[in-house]
C-alpha distance (Angstrom), angle and dihedral (degrees) to the residues before:
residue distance angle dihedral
X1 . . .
X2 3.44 . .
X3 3.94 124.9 .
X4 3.84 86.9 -117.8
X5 3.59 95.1 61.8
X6 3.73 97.4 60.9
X7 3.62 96.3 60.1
X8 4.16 115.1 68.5
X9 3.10 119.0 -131.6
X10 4.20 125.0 -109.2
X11 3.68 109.6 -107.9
X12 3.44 111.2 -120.9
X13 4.00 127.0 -96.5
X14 3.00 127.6 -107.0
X15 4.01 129.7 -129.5
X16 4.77 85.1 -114.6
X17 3.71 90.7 50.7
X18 4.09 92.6 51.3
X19 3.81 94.5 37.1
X20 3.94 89.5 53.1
X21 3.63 90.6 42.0
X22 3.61 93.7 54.6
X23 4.06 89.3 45.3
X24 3.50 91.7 60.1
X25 3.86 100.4 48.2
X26 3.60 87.8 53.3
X27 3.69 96.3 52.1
X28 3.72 90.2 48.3
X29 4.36 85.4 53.5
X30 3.83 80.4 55.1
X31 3.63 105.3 46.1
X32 3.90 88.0 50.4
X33 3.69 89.6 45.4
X34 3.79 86.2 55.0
X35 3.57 100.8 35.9
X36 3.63 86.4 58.3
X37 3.60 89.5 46.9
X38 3.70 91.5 49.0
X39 4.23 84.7 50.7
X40 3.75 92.0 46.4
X41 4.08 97.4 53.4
X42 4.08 85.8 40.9
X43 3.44 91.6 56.6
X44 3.70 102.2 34.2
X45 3.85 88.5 45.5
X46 3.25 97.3 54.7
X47 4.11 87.0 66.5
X48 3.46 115.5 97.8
X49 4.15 145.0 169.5
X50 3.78 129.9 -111.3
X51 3.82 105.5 -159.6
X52 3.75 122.9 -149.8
X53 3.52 124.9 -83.9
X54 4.11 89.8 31.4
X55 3.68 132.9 83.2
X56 4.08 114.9 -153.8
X57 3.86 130.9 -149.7
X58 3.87 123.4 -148.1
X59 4.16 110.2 -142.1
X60 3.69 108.6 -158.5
X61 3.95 104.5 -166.3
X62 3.76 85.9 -20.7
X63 3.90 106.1 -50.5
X64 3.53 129.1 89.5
X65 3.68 130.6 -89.5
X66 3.79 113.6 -117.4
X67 3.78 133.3 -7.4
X68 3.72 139.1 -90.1
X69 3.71 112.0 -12.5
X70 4.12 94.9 -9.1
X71 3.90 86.8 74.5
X72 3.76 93.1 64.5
X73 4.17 102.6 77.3
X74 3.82 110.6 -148.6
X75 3.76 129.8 -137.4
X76 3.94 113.9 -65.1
X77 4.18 136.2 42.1
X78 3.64 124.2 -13.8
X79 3.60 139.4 166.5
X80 4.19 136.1 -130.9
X81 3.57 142.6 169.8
X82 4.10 106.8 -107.2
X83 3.08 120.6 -98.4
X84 3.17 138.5 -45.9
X85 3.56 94.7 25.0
X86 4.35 88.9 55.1
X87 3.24 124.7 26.5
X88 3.86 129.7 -159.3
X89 3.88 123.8 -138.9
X90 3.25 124.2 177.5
X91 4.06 134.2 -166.4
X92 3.90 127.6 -169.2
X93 3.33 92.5 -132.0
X94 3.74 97.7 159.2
X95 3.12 106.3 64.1
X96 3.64 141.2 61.4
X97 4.01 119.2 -102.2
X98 3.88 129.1 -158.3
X99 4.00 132.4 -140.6
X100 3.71 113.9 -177.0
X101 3.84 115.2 -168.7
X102 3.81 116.7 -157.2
X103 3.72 100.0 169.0
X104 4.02 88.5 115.7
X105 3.99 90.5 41.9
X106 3.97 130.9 99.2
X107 3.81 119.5 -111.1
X108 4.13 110.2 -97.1
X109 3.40 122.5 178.3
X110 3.70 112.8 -120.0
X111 4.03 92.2 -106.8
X112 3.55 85.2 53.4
X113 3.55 92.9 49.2
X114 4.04 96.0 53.9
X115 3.88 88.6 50.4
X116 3.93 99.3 44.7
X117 3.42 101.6 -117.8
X118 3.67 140.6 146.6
X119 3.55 125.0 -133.8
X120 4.23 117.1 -121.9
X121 3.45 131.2 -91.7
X122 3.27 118.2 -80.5
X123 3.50 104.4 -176.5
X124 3.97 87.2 -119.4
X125 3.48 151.8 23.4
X126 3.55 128.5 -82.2
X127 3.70 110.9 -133.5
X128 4.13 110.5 -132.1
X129 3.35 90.1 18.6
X130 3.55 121.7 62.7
X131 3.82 119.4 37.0
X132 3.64 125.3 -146.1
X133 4.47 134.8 178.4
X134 3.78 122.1 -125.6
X135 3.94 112.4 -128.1
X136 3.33 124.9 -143.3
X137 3.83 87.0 -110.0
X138 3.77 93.3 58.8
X139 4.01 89.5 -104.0
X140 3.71 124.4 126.2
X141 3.47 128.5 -136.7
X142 3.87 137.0 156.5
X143 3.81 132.6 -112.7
X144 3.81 130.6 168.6
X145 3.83 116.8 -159.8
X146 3.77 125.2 -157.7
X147 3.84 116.6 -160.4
X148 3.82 127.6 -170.0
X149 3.77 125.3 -169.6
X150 4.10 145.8 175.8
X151 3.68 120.0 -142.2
X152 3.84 106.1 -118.2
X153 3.93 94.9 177.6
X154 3.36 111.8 30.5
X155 3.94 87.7 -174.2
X156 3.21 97.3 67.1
X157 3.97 98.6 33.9
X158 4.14 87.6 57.8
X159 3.67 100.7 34.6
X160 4.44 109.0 30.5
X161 3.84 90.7 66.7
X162 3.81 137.8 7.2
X163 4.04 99.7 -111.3
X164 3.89 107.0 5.5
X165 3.67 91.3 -168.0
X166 3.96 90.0 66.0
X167 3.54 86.6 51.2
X168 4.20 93.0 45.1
X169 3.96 85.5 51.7
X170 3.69 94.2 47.1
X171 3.82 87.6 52.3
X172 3.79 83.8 53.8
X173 3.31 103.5 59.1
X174 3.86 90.9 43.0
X175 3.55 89.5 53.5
X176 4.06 93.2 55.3
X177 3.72 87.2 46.4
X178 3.83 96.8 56.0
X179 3.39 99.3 35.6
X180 3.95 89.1 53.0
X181 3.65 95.0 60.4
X182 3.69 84.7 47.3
X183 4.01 91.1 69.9
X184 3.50 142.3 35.1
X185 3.57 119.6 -107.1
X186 4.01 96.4 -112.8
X187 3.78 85.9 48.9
X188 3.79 97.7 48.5
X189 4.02 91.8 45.9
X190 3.77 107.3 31.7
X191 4.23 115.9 6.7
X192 3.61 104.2 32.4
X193 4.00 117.7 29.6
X194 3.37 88.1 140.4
X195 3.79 96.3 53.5
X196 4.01 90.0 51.8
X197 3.83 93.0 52.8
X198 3.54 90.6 49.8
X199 3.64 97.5 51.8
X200 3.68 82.4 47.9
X201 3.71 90.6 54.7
X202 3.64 96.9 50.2
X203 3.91 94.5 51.3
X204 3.32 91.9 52.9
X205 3.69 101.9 54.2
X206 3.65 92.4 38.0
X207 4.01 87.3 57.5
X208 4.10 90.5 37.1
X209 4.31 86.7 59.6
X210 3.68 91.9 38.5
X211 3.86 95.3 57.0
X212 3.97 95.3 31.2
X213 3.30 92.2 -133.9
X214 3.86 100.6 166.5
X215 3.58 105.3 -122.8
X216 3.81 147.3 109.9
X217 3.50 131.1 -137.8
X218 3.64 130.8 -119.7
X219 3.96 126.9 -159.1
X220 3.61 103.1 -73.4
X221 4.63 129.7 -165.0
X222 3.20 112.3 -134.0
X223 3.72 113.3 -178.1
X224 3.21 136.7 -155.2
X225 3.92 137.2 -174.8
X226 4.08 139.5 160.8
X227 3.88 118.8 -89.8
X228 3.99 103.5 -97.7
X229 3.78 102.4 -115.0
X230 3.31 92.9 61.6
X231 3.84 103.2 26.7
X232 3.88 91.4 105.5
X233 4.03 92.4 56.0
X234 3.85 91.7 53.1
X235 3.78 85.7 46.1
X236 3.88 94.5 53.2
X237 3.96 86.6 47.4
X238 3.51 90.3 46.5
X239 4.39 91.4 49.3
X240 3.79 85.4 44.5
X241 4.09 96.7 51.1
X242 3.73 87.0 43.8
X243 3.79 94.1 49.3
X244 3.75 86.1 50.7
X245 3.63 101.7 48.7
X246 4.27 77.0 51.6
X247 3.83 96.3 55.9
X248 4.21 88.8 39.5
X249 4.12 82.1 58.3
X250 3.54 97.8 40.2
X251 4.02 86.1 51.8
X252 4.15 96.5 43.3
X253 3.91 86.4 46.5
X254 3.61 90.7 57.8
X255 3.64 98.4 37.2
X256 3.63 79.4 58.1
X257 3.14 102.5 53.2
X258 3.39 90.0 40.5
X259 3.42 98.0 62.9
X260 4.02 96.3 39.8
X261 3.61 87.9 58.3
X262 4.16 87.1 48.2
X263 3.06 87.2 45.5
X264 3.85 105.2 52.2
X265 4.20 86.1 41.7
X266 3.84 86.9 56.2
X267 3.66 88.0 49.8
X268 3.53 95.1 47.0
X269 3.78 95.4 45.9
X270 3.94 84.0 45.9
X271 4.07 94.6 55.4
X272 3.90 87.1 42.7
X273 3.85 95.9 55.9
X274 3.98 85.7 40.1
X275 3.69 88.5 51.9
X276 4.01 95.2 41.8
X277 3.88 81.7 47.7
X278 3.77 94.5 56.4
X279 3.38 97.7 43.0
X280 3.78 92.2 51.1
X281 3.51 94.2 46.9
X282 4.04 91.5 46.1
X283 4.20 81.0 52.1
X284 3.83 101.2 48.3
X285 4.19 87.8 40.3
X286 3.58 87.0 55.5
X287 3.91 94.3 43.0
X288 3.56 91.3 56.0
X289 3.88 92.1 40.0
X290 4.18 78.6 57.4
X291 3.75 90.8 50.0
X292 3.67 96.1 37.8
X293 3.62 86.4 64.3
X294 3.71 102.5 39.3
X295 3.80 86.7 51.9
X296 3.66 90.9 94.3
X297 3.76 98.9 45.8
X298 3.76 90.0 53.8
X299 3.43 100.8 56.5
X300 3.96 89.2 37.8
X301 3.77 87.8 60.6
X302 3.25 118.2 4.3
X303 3.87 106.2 171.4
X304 3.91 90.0 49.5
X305 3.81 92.4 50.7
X306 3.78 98.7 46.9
X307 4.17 89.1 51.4
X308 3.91 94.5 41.5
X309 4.07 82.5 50.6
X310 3.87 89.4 44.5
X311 3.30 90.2 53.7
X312 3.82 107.1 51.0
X313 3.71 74.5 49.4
X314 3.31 94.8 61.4
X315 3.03 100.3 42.0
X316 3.54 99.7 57.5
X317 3.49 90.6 50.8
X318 3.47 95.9 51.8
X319 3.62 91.3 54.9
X320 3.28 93.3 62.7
X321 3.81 103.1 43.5
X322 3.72 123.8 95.7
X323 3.69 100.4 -138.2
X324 3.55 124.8 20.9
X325 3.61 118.9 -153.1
X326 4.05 125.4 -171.8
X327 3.63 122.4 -156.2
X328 3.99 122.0 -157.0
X329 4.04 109.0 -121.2
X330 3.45 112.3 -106.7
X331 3.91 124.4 -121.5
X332 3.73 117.5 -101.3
X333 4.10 101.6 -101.5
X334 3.61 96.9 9.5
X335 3.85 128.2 107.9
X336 3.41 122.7 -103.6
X337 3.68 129.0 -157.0
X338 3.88 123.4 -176.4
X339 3.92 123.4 -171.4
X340 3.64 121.0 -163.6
X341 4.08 127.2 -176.9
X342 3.15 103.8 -152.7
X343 3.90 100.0 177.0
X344 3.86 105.8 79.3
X345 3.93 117.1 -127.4
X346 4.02 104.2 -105.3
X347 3.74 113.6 -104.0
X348 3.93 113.1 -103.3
X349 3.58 116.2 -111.2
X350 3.89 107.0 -118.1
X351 3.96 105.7 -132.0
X352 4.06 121.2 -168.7
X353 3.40 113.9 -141.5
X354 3.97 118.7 -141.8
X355 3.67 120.9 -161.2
X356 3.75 118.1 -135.6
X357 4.07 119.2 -133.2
């Protein structure tokens, strides 16, 4: 037998068997066609773009991706699974961000807004509509505060509360409240702006580190102005305390001056007396310095002294008399009879004689 004959021989195929057989090696070429398809968008999908002035976060299953710093994606090309296995968050955090609160601020219509004006007195307030802060005084007045801020941990600003601007404007309008009551009106409006903003200030980062809301505050306005019916009364307070204050300065100033030029005439009158008291005290010390040392020619020789002193005397006052008259020294026991005329003779008119041709 041969070596052939032990073997049988395949039947033949038929034309079913081929056509299925080629059906299913193209479907296989197509499923891996698609499959890497599929693979290609998955991956390629899964690329994505952080923008400038933002940082993103990838959430895989709901936590973040990384620790510390490596959570926080930078600026430029990144890759995720799709979603909803990652999950892309992403926080402005370079850039600043505003919160205005006007629930202390009258109702203006948007045109009125753009120009800056006011609306008219009313004569009242229109509840649900215009907003207003309570003063510690009981007043009213109105103040508008616009806040700016940078994210500083965009962790916590995306993740401690759903929208943590809601919460930042809430914190505003608290802040405006409190501080309010913290001031009279007149202060808040007119004497201390400064005082109000800072109360502001402090309220706000006291409720920003309470909440941990990630974020740092910029220099914010807040501002602040009298309700309009009675605007012009606060104004004519205002005029009057000023005017006061004026007088009150005008009236130190001259009490000032007053009493600097009092002052300098006291001390003038004071280094005069001192001087007049020096001088005589210099005089009399020398005086009796004089006498000390004529003490012992006096009493030495009396007589002679007292008509040497008589006569200086004399003399001076003879030098300064007019007329001098000297009367003879009467004889001891003898009368003595002096005649004075004491009405001059009138002076004789000269005369010049001219002779006549």
């Amino acid at each position: 037998m041969n070596a052939a004959d032990t073997h049988p021989i395949p039947p033949p195929e038929d034309a079913g068997s081929r056509a299925l057989n080629d059906a299913l090696r193209s479907s296989l070429r197509i499923l891996k066609v698609l499959m890497a398809l599929v693979a290609f968008v998955v991956i390629f999908s899964g690329v994505f773009t952080v923008e400038p002035n933002e940082v993103a976060i990838v959430l895989r299953f709901g936590k973040p991706v990384g620790t510390g710093a490596d959570q926080l994606l930078k600026p430029g090309l990144h890759w995720a699974f799709p979603y909803p296995v990652d999950e892309i968050v992403r926080v402005p955090a370079g850039q600043s961000h505003t919160v205005t609160s006007t629930i202390g601020w009258y109702a203006v219509t948007p045109e009125q807004q753009a120009r800056g004006e006011e609306p008219p007195p009313r004569g009242t307030l229109t509840p649900g509509a215009d907003g207003y802060l309570l003063a510690g005084d009981g007043n009213i007045f109105h103040a508008r505060a616009t806040l700016k801020y940078r994210i500083s941990d965009p962790l916590q600003y995306a993740f401690r509360f759903g929208s943590a601007s809601n919460v930042l404007q809430s914190l505003l309008n608290s802040a405006l409240l409190h501080a309010a009551s913290g001031l009279t009106a007149e202060a808040a409006i007119y004497r201390d702006k400064l005082a109000f903003r800072d109360a502001v200030l402090a309220e706000m980062t006291e409720g920003i580190a309470g909440h941990q809301l990630g974020v740092t505050l910029d220099p914010f306005e807040v501002q602040v102005v009298a309700p309009v019916d009675v605007r012009g009364a606060f104004e004519a307070v205002l005029a009057a305390e000023q005017e006061r204050s004026q007088k009150i300065n005008e009236a130190r100033g001259y009490a000032n001056e007053v009493t600097l030029k009092a002052g300098g005439q006291a001390q003038a009158v004071m280094n005069e007396g001192l001087t007049a008291s020096n001088k005589l005290v210099l005089a009399v010390s020398s005086q009796a310095k004089f006498f000390s040392e004529q003490l012992p020619h006096y009493r030495a020789e009396s007589g002679l002294f007292k008509r040497r002193l008589l006569a200086e005397t004399m003399e001076g006052v003879v030098a300064n008399a007019q007329d001098t008259f000297l009367l003879p020294r009467a004889n001891p026991g003898q009368p003595h009879e002096v005649r004075l005329q004491l009405n001059r003779e009138p002076a004789r008119a000269k005369t010049n004689s001219v002779a006549n041709p």
